[in-house]
DODRENPA-254133 format. One record per residue (C-alpha): residue in three letters; x, y, z; residue number from 0. Coordinates in nm, 3 decimals, padded with zeros to 5 digits. Each point is the difference from the previous one (the first is absolute). Last residue first. Layout:
// residues N
<'ALA',<X,Y,Z>,NUM>
...
//
This chain:
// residues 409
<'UNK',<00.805,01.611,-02.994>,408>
<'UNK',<00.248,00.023,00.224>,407>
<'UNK',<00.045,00.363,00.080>,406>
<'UNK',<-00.383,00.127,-00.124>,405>
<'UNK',<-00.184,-00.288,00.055>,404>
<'UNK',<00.171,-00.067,00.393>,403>
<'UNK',<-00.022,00.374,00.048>,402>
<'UNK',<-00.413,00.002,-00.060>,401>
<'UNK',<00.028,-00.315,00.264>,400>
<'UNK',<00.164,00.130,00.209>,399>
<'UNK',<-00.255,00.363,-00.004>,398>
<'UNK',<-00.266,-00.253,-00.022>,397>
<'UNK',<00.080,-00.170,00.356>,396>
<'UNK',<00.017,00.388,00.126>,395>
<'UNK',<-00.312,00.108,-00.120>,394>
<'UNK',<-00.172,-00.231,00.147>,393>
<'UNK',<00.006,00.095,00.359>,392>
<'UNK',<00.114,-00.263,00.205>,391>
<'UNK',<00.232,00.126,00.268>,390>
<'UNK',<-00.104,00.373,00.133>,389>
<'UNK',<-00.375,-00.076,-00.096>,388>
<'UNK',<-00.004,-00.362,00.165>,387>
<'UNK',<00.157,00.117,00.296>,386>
<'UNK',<-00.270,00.247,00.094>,385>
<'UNK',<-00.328,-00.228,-00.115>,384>
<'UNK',<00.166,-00.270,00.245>,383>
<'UNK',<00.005,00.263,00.251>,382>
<'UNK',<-00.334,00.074,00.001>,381>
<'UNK',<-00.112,-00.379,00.011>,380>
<'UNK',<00.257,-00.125,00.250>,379>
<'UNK',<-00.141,00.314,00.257>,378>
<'UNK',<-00.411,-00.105,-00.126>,377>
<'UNK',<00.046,-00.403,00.059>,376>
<'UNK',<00.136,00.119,00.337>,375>
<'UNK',<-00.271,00.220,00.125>,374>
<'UNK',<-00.249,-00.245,-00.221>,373>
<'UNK',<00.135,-00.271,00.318>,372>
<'UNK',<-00.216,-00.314,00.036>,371>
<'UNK',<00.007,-00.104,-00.413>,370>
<'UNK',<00.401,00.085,00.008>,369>
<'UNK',<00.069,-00.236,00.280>,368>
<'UNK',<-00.217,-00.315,-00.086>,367>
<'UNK',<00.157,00.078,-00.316>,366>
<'UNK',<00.297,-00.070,00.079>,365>
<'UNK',<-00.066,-00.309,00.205>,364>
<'UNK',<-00.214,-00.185,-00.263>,363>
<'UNK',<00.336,00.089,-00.242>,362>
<'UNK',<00.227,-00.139,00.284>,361>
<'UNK',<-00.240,-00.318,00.048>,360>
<'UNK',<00.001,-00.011,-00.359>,359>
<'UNK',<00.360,-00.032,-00.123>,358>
<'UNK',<00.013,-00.117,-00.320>,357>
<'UNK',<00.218,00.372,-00.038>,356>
<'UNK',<00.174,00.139,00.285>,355>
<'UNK',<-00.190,00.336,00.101>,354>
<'UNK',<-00.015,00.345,-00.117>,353>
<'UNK',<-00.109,00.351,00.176>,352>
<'UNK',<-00.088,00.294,-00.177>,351>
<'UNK',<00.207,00.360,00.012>,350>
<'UNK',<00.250,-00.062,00.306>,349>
<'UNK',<-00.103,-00.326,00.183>,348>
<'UNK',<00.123,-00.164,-00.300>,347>
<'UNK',<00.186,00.171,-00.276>,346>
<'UNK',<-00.237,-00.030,-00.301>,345>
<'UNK',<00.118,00.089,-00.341>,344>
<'UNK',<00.346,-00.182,00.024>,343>
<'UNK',<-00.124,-00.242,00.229>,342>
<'UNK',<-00.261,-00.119,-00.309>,341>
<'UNK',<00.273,-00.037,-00.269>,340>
<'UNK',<00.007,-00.374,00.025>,339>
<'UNK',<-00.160,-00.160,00.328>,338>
<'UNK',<-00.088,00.153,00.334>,337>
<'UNK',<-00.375,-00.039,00.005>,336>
<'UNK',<-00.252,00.315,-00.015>,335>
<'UNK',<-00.215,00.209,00.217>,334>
<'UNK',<-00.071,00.326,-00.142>,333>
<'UNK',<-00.132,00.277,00.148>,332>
<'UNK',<-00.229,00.231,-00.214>,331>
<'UNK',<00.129,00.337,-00.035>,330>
<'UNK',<-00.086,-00.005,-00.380>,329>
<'UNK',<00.314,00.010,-00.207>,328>
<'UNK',<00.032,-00.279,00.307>,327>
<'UNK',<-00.313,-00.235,-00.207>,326>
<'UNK',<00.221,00.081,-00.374>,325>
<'UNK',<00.340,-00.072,00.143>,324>
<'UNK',<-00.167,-00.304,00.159>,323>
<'UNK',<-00.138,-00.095,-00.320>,322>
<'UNK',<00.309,00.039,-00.240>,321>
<'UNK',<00.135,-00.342,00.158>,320>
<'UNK',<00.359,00.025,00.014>,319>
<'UNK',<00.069,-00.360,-00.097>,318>
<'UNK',<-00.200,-00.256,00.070>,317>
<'UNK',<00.094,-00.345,-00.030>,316>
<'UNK',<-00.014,-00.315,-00.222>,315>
<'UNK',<00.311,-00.274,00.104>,314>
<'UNK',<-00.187,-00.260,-00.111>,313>
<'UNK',<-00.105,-00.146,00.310>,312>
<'UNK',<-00.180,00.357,00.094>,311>
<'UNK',<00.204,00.342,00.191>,310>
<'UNK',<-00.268,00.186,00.223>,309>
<'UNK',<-00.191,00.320,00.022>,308>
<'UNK',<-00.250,00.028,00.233>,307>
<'UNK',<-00.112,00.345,-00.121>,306>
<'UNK',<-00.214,00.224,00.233>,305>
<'UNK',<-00.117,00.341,-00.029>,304>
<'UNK',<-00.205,00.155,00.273>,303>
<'UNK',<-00.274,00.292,00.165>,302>
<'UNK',<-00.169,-00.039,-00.389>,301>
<'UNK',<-00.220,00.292,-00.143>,300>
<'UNK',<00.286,00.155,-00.182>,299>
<'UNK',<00.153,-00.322,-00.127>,298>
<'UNK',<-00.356,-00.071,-00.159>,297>
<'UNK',<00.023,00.308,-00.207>,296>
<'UNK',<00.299,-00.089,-00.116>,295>
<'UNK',<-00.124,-00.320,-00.148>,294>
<'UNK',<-00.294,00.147,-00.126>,293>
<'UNK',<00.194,00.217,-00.182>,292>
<'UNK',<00.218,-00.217,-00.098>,291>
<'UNK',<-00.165,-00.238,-00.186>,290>
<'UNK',<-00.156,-00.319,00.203>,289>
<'UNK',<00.105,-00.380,-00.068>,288>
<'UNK',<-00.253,-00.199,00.259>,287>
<'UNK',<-00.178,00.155,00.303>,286>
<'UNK',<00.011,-00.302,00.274>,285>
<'UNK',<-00.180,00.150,00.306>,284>
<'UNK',<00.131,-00.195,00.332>,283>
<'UNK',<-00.156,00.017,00.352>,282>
<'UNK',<-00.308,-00.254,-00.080>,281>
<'UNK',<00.268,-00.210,-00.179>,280>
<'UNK',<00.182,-00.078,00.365>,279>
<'UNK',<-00.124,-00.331,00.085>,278>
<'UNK',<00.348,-00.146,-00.079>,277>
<'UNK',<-00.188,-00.231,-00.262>,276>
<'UNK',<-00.128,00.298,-00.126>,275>
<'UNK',<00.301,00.190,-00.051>,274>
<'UNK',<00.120,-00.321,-00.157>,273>
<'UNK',<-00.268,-00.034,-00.244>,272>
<'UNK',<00.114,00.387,-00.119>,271>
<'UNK',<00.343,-00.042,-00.036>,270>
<'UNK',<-00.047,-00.306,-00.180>,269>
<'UNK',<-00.232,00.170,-00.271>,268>
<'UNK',<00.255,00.295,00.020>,267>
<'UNK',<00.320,-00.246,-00.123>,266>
<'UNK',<-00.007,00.096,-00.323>,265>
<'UNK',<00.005,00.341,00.010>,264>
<'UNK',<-00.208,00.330,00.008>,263>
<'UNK',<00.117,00.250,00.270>,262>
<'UNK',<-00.172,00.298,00.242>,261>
<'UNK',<-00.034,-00.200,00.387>,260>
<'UNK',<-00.223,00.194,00.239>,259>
<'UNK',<00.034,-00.141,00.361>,258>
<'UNK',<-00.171,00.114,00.289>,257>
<'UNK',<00.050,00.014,00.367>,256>
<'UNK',<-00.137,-00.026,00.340>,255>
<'UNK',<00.159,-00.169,00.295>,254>
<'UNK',<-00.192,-00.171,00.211>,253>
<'UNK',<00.013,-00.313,-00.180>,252>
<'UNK',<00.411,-00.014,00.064>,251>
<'UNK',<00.182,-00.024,-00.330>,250>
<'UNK',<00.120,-00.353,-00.070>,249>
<'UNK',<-00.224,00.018,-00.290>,248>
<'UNK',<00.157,00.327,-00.138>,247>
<'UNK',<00.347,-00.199,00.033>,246>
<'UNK',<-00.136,-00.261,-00.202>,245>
<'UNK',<-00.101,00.213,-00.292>,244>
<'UNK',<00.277,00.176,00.003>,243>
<'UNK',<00.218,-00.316,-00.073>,242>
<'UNK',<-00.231,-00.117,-00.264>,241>
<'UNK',<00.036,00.365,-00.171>,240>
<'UNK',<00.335,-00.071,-00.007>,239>
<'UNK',<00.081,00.197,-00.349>,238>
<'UNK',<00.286,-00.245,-00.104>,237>
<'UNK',<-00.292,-00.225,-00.085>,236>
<'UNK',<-00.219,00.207,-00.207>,235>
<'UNK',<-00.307,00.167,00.029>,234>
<'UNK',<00.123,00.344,-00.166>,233>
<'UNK',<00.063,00.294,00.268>,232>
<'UNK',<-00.179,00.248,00.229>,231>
<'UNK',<-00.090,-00.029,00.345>,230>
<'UNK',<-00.210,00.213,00.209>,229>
<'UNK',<-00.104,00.013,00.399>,228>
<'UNK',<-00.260,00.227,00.099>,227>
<'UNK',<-00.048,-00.031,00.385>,226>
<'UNK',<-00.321,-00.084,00.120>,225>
<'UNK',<-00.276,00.245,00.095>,224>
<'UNK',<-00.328,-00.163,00.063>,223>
<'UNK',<00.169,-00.282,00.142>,222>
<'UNK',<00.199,00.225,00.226>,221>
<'UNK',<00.300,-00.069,00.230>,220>
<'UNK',<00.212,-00.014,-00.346>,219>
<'UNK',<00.186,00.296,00.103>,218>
<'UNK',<-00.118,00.248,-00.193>,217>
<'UNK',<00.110,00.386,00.213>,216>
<'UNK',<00.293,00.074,-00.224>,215>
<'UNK',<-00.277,-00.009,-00.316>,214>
<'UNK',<00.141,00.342,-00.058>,213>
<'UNK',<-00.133,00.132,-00.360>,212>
<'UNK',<00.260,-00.001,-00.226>,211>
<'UNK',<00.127,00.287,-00.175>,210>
<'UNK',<00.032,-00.087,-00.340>,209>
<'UNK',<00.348,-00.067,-00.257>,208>
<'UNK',<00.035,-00.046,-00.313>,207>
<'UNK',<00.046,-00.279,-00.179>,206>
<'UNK',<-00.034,00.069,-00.324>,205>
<'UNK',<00.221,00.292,00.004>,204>
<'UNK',<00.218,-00.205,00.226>,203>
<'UNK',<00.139,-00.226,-00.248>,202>
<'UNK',<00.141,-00.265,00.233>,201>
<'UNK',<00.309,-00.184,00.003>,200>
<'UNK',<00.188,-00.185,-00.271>,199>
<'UNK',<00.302,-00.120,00.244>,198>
<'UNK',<00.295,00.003,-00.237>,197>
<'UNK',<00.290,-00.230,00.062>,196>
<'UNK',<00.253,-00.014,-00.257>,195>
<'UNK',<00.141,-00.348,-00.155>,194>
<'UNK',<00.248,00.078,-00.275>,193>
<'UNK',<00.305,00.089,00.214>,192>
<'UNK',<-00.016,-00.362,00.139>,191>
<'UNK',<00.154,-00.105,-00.375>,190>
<'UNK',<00.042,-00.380,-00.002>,189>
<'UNK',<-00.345,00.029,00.181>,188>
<'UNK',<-00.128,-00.283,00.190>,187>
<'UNK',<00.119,00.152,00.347>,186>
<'UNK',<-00.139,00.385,-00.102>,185>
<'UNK',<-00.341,-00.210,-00.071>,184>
<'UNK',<-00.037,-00.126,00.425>,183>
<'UNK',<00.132,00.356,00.095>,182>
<'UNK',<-00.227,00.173,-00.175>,181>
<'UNK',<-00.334,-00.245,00.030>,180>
<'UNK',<00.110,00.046,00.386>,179>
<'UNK',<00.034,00.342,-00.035>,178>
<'UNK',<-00.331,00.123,-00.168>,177>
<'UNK',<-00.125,00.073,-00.310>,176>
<'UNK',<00.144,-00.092,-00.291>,175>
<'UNK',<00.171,00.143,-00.257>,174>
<'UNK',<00.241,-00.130,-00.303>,173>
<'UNK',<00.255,00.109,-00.258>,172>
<'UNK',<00.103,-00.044,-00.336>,171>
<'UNK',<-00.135,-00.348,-00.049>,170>
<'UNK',<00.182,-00.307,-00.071>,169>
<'UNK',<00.228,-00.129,00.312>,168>
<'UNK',<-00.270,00.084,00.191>,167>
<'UNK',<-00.245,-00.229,-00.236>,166>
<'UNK',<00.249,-00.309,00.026>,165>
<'UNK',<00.001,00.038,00.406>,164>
<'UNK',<-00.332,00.020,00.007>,163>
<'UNK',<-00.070,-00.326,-00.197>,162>
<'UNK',<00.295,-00.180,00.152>,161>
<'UNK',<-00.172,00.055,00.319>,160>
<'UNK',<-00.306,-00.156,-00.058>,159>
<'UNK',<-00.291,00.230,00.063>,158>
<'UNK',<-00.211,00.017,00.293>,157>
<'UNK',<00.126,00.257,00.199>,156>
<'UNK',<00.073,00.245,-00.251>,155>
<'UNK',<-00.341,00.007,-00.230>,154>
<'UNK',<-00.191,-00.064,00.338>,153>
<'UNK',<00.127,00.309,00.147>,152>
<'UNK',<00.089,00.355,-00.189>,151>
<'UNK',<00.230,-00.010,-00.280>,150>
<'UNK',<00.022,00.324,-00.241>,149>
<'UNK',<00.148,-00.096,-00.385>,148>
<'UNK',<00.253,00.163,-00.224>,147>
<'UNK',<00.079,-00.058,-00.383>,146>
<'UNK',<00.241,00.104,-00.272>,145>
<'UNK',<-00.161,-00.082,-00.345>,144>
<'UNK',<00.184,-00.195,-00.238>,143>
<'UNK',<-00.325,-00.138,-00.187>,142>
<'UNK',<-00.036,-00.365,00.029>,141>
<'UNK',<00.232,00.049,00.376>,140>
<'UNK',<-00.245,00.268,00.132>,139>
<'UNK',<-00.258,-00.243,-00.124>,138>
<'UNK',<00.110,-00.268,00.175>,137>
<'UNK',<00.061,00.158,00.334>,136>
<'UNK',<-00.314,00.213,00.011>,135>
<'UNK',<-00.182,-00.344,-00.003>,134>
<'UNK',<00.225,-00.157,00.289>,133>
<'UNK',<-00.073,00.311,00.143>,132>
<'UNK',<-00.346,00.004,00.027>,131>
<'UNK',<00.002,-00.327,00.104>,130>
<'UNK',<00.211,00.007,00.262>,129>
<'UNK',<00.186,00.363,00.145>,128>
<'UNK',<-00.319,00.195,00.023>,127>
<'UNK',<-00.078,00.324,-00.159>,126>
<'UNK',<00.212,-00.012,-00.310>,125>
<'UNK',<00.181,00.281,-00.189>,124>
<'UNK',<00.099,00.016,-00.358>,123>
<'UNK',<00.157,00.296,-00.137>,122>
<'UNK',<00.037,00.199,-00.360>,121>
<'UNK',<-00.318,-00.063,-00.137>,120>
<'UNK',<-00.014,00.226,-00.334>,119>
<'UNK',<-00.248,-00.222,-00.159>,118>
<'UNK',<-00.227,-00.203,00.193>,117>
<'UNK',<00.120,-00.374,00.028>,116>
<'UNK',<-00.239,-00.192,-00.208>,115>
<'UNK',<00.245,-00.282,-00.052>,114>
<'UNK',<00.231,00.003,00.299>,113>
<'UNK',<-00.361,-00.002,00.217>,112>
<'UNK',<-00.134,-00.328,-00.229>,111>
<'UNK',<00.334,-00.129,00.028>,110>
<'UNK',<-00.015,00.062,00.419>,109>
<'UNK',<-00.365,-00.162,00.024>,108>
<'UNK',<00.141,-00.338,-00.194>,107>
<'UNK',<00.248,-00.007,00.274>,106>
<'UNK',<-00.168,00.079,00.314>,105>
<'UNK',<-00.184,-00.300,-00.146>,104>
<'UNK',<00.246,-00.220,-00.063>,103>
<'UNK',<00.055,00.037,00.409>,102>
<'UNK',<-00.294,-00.027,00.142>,101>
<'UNK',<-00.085,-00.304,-00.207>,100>
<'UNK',<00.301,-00.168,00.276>,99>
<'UNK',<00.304,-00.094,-00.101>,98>
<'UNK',<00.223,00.182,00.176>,97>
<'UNK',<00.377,-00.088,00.046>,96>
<'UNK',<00.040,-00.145,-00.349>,95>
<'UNK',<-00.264,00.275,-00.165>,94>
<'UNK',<00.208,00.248,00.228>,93>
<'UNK',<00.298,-00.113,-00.291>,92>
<'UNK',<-00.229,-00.005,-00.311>,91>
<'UNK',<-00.133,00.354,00.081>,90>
<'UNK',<00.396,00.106,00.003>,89>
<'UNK',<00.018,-00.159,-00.364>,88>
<'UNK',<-00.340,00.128,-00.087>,87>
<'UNK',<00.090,00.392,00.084>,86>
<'UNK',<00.342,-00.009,-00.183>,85>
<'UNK',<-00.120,-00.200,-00.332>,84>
<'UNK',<-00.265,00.258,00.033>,83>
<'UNK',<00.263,00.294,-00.033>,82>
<'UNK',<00.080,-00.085,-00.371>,81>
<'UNK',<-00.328,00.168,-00.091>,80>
<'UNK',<-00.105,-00.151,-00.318>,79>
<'UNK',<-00.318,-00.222,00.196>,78>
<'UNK',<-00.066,00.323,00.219>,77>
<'UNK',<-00.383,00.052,-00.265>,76>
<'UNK',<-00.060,-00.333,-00.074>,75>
<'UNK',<00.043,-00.136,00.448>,74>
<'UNK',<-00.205,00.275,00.087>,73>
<'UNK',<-00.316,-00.051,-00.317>,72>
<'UNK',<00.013,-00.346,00.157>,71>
<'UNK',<-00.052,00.135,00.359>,70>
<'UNK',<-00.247,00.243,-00.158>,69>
<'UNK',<-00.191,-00.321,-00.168>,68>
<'UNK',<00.019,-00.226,00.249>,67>
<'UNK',<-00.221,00.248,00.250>,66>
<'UNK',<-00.135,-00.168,00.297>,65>
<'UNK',<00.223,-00.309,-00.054>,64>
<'UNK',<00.304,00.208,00.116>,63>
<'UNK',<-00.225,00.096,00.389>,62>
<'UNK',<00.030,00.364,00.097>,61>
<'UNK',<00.097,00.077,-00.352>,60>
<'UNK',<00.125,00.350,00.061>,59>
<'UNK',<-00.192,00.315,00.103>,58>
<'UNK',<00.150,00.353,-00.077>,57>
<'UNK',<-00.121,00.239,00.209>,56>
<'UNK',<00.032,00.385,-00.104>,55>
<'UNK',<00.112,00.250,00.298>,54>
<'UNK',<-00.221,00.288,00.059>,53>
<'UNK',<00.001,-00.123,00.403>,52>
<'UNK',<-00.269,00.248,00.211>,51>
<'UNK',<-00.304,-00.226,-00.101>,50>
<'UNK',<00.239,-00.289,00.178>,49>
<'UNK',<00.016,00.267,00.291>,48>
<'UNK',<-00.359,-00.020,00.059>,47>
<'UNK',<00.016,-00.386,00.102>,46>
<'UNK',<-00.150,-00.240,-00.225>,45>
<'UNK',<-00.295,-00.257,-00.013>,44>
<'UNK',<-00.105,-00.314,-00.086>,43>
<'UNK',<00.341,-00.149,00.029>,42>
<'UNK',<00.097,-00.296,-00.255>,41>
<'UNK',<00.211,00.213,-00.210>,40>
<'UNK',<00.182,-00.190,-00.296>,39>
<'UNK',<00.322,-00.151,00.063>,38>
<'UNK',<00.370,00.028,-00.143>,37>
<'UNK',<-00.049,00.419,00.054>,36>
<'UNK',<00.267,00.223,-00.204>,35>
<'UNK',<-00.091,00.360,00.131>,34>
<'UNK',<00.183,00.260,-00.289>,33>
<'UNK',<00.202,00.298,00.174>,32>
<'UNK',<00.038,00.296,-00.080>,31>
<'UNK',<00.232,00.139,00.242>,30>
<'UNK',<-00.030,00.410,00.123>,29>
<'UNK',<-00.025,00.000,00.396>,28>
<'UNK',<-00.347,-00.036,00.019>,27>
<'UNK',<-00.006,-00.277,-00.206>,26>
<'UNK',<00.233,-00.143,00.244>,25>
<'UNK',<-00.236,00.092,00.246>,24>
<'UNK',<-00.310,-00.190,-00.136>,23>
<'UNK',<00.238,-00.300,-00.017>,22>
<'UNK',<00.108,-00.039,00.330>,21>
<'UNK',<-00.368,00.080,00.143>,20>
<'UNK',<-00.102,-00.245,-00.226>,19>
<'UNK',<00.265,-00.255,00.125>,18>
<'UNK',<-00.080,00.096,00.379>,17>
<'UNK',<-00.352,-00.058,-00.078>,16>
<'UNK',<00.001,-00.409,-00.069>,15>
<'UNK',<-00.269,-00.131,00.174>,14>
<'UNK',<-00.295,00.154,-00.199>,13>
<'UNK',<00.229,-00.103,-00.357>,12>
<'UNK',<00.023,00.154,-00.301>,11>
<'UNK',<00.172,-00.144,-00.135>,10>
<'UNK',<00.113,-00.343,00.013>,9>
<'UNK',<00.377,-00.179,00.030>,8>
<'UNK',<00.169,00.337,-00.086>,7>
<'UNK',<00.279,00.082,-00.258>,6>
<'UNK',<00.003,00.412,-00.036>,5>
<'UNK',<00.139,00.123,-00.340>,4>
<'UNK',<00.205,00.251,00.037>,3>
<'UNK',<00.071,00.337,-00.227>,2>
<'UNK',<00.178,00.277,00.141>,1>
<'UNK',<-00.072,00.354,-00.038>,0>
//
C-alpha cells in the first residue's frame, strides 16, 4: 500500500468532482492517502461521494497571520534540517520573479506541511500545477520527497512559463487532461516523457444510466411546453454565460425554451441583471451550487446541455469540462464550443454539435436548430451516452495513473 499525500487548493469542493472521484478510487485501489487542503471549505454542502472518501484532511494556514504560532512552531521544529537552506534558496529565486503575498505564502503553508508531514508518507502529489504545486514543491524539497502533480486549465494557461517549466523539470511525472494542455507542457518539458495525458472520465456507478422519456415531439412551438435547456458550471468568465445569454435573446419569440443554470460564482449577480436587461429573466431559473444528486437529477429532466466555453484575457480556459461527460452519461445532447479538450469528447454533427467560441450568432444559430428538432437533439444524445462509455470510463484514467505511482513513483 502506498502512502500519498494529496496537495489540493480546497476540499471538498461542489465544483470539483472529478478530483473526488480520483481520489475515492485510488482508495479503492489500495493508497492511503492523507488530503492536504491550503483553504478551508466554503461550500454549504457536499456531494455523496465526499462521505464515500476515508481519507484524513489536513488543513494548512490558509492565511500565515491566521496561525503565527504553528508557522513559528514550523520554522523551530525543520530549523536543524540542512534541507531548508535548499527550499529557501530556490524560494528566494521565484521571490525575484514573483513577488506577490501569493507567493510567501505558498511558502509559509509548505513549512507548515514539511513540518507535520504524516509519518510514513512516501509521495507527494498535487492537483493543480500553481499553487498547489508551488507548495508541494517546497516541501518535497524540505523533506526529500519525490513529487507529482495533475494540471488541468487555469493552473497551465495562466502561469509563467519559467514556473512550469522549473516544476517539470522537478517532479517525477505529470498528467493532464487533454491534448492541447499535453502538447502545450510536452514543449516546456526538458523531459517530454514526463507529461502523460489522462482524461479522468466518469465513474459510472454514480452515474448511471435511465431510460429517458422521448421528448422527440418538444419543439419549442408551445409555451406551455418549452424545451428544457440546462447549464452547469461556476459563474466565471471563461464560462460564457454572457455569450449564451445573448444568443438566447436573439432567439425568435415564438420559440419556446427554458434555461436552468446550476453554479455559484462571482459573476452570477451580473449574469442575472443582464438576463434582464435582455428581457429574457422570465425564461431563466438561476439554482445556485447544487450536490449531485440534484444535479443529476436535473440532467434527466433537461431536453439540452449547453456550455459556451471560451478562452478570457488571461489566458483562463476550460479544459475537459466534467459536466458534459456527466449531462451525455445521461443522453442529453450537448451543445458546446470548440476550445481545449471539448472536440475530443464531442465530435460535431456526430454525438453533440460545437460551435466557434465568442461567436454568438453561430451559438444563437445552433441552438435555434437543436431547440426545433428533439428528433435530432434525441440521435446526438444517445450516441453521445455510447461514445462516452467506450472512451471515458474512469477506470481507465486511474489504471495510468495507478501505473504512474507504482513505476515512477
Amino acid at each position: 500500500m502506498k502512502k500519498i499525500a494529496l496537495v489540493l487548493k480546497g476540499y471538498p469542493r461542489l465544483s470539483e468532482t472529478f478530483i473526488a472521484q480520483e481520489i475515492r478510487a485510488l482508495e479503492l485501489r489500495g493508497f492511503e492517502i492523507t488530503l492536504v487542503s491550503l483553504r478551508h471549505p466554503t461550500d454549504t454542502s457536499t456531494h455523496p461521494i465526499h462521505q464515500q472518501i476515508e481519507a484524513d484532511v489536513l488543513y494548512l494556514p490558509e492565511y500565515l497571520h491566521d496561525e503565527p504560532l504553528r508557522v513559528l512552531k514550523a520554522f523551530w521544529k525543520l530549523g536543524t534540517q540542512f534541507s531548508l537552506v535548499k527550499v529557501f534558496k530556490q524560494f528566494f529565486r521565484d521571490l525575484k520573479r514573483d513577488t506577490s503575498r501569493g507567493r510567501v505564502r505558498r511558502f509559509g503553508q509548505s513549512l507548515v506541511l514539511a513540518a507535520e508531514m504524516p509519518e510514513g508518507v512516501e509521495q507527494m502529489y498535487a492537483h493543480f500545477l500553481h499553487t498547489p504545486a508551488s507548495v508541494t514543491r517546497y516541501a518535497a524539497l524540505v523533506n526529500d520527497l519525490p513529487w507529482s502533480c495533475s494540471a488541468h486549465a487555469k493552473d497551465i494557461w495562466t502561469t509563467e512559463q519559467w514556473d512550469l517549466s522549473e516544476k517539470l523539470a522537478e517532479l517525477e511525472w505529470l498528467s493532464t487532461c487533454t491534448a492541447a494542455n499535453h502538447s502545450y507542457l510536452q514543449s516546456l518539458a526538458k523531459d517530454p516523457s514526463k507529461v502523460h495525458l489522462v482524461y479522468h472520465g466518469l465513474d459510472f456507478t454514480r452515474f448511471q444510466h435511465v431510460d429517458r422519456i422521448s421528448r422527440a415531439d418538444v419543439n419549442g412551438s408551445s409555451a406551455d411546453n418549452p424545451v428544457k435547456i440546462i447549464s452547469v458550471g461556476r459563474a466565471v468568465p471563461k464560462k460564457g454565460y454572457d455569450d449564451l445569454l445573448n444568443a438566447l435573446a436573439k432567439l425568435p419569440k415564438d420559440l419556446h425554451w427554458q434555461l436552468t443554470h446550476i453554479g455559484g460564482g462571482g459573476i452570477l449577480k451580473a449574469l442575472r441583471q443582464q438576463a434582464k436587461a435582455l428581457g429574457i429573466e422570465q425564461h431563466i431559473e438561476w439554482q445556485g451550487a447544487q450536490p449531485q444528486l440534484t444535479v443529476l437529477e436535473a440532467y434527466r429532466e433537461s431536453d439540452l446541455f449547453v456550455l459556451a466555453s471560451k478562452i478570457v484575457a488571461d489566458g483562463d480556459r476550460d479544459g475537459m469540462p466534467n459536466v458534459l461527460m456527466e449531462a451525455q452519461s445521461q443522453s442529453v445532447c450537448c451543445l458546446a464550443t470548440d476550445i481545449s479538450g471539448i472536440p475530443e469528447l464531442i465530435d460535431s454533427g456526430e454525438n453533440g454539435v460545437l460551435v466557434e467560441s465568442n461567436n454568438v450568432a453561430q451559438l444563437t444559430a445552433a441552438l435555434d436548430d437543436l431547440l426545433r428538432s428533439g428528433e435530432k437533439r434525441e440521435r446526438l444524445g444517445a450516441e453521445g451516452q455510447k461514445q462516452l462509455h467506450r472512451r471515458f470510463d474512469v477506470k481507465i484514467g486511474i489504471d495510468q495513473l495507478e501505473k504512474l505511482f507504482d513505476d515512477r513513483g
